[in-house]
C-alpha positions in Angstrom: -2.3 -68.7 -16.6 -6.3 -68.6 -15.1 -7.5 -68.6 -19.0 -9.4 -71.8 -20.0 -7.6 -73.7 -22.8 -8.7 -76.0 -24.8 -8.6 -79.6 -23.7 -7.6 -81.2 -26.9 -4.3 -79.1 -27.6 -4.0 -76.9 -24.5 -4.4 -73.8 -26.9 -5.5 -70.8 -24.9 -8.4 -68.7 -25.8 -6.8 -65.2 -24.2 -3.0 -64.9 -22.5 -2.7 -62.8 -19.4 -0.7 -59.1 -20.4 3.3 -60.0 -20.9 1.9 -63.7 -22.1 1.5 -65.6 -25.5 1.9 -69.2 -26.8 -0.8 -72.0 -27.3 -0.1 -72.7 -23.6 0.2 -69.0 -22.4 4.1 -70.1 -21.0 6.0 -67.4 -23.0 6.7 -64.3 -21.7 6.8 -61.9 -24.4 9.8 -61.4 -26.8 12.5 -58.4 -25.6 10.4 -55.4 -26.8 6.7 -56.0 -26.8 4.5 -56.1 -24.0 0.8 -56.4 -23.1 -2.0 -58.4 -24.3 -0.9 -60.9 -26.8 2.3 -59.1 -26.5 1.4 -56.5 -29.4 2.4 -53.2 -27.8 5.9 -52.1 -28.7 7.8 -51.3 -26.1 8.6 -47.5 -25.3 11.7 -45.1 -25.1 12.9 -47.4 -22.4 16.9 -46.8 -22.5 18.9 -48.5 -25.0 19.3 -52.2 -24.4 17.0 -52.4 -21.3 13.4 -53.7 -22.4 10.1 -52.4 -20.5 8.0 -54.4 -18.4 6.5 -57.6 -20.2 3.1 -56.5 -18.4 2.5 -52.7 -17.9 5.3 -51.6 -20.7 7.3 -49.8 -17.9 10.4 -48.8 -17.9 13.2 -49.0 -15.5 15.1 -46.0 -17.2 14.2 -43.8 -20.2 16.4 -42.7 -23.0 18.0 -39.0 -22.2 15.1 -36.3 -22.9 12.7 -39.0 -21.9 10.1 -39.5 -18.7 7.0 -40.8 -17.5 6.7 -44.5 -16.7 6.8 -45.8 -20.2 9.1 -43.1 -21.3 6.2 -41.5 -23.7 6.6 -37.9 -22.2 9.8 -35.0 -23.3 11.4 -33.7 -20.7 9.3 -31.2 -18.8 10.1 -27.6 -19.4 13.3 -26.3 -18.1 14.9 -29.6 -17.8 16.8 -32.0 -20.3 19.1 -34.8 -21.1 19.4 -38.1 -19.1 16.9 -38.8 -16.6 15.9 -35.0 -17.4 18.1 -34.2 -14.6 19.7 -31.0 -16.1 18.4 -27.6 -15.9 18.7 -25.3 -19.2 19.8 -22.3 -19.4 17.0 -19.4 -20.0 15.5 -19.2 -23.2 13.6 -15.7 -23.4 11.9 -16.4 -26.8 12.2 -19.7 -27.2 11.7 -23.0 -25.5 14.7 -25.7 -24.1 14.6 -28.8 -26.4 14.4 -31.9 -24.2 17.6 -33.4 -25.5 20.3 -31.4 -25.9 18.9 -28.7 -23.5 19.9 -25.2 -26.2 17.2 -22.8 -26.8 15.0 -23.2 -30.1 13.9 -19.9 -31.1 10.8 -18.5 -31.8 10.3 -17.4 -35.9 11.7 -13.6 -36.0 14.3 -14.6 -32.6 18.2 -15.8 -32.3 21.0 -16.3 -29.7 21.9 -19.0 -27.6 19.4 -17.7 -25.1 16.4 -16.3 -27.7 17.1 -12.9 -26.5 18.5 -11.5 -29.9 15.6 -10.0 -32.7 16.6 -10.5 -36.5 18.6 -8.5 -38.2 17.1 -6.1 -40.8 16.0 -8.3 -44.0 16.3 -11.5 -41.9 13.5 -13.8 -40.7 11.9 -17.0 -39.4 13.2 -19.4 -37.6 16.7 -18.6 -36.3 16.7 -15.5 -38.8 17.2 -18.1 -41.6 14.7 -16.4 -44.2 
């Protein structure tokens, strides 16, 4: 709202972040954020918008962190708010969401810990 505008029409030149309109006096629309309200909004949980200005979130969708919801779930942990600690996954990593092991090519199980059988392969033996 400090951005000269034109004194003829009141158009502004540049809108403060979370801003637009000729006269800078629309917040953005639900989902969009920033300069000239351009940046789609993140992984912010489902019918919650982020911040009009930074893009912030007030809670992420499950697997989801970080203040704008941009980064998985950090290893070990999973689900909503990543709150939940996986079970361990020898050769393999926890997926962020559903918190089960994905296996390494050549490695099965629920927990990685199982080599393929003779003639198997790949990812989860599948090959």
């Amino acid at each position: 709202d400090s951005q000269p505008c034109s004194a003829s029409d009141g158009a502004c030149a540049a809108c403060e972040p979370g801003w637009n309109g000729t006269r800078c006096d629309r917040a953005c629309p639900l989902g969009f954020y920033g300069d000239g309200c351009k940046e789609k909004c993140p992984r912010c949980r489902t019918d919650e918008s982020c911040h009009p200005e930074s893009g912030k979130c007030g809670k992420c969708e499950p697997g989801w962190s970080g203040p704008r919801c941009e980064q998985p779930c950090a290893d070990g942990t999973y689900g909503d708010a990543c709150r939940f600690l996986c079970s361990p996954c020898y050769r393999g990593n926890c997926h962020h969401l559903t918190g089960r092991c994905v296996c390494q090519p050549g490695f099965q199980g629920e927990s990685c810990n199982s080599s393929c059988s003779a003639l198997q392969f790949g990812l989860n033996c599948s090959s």
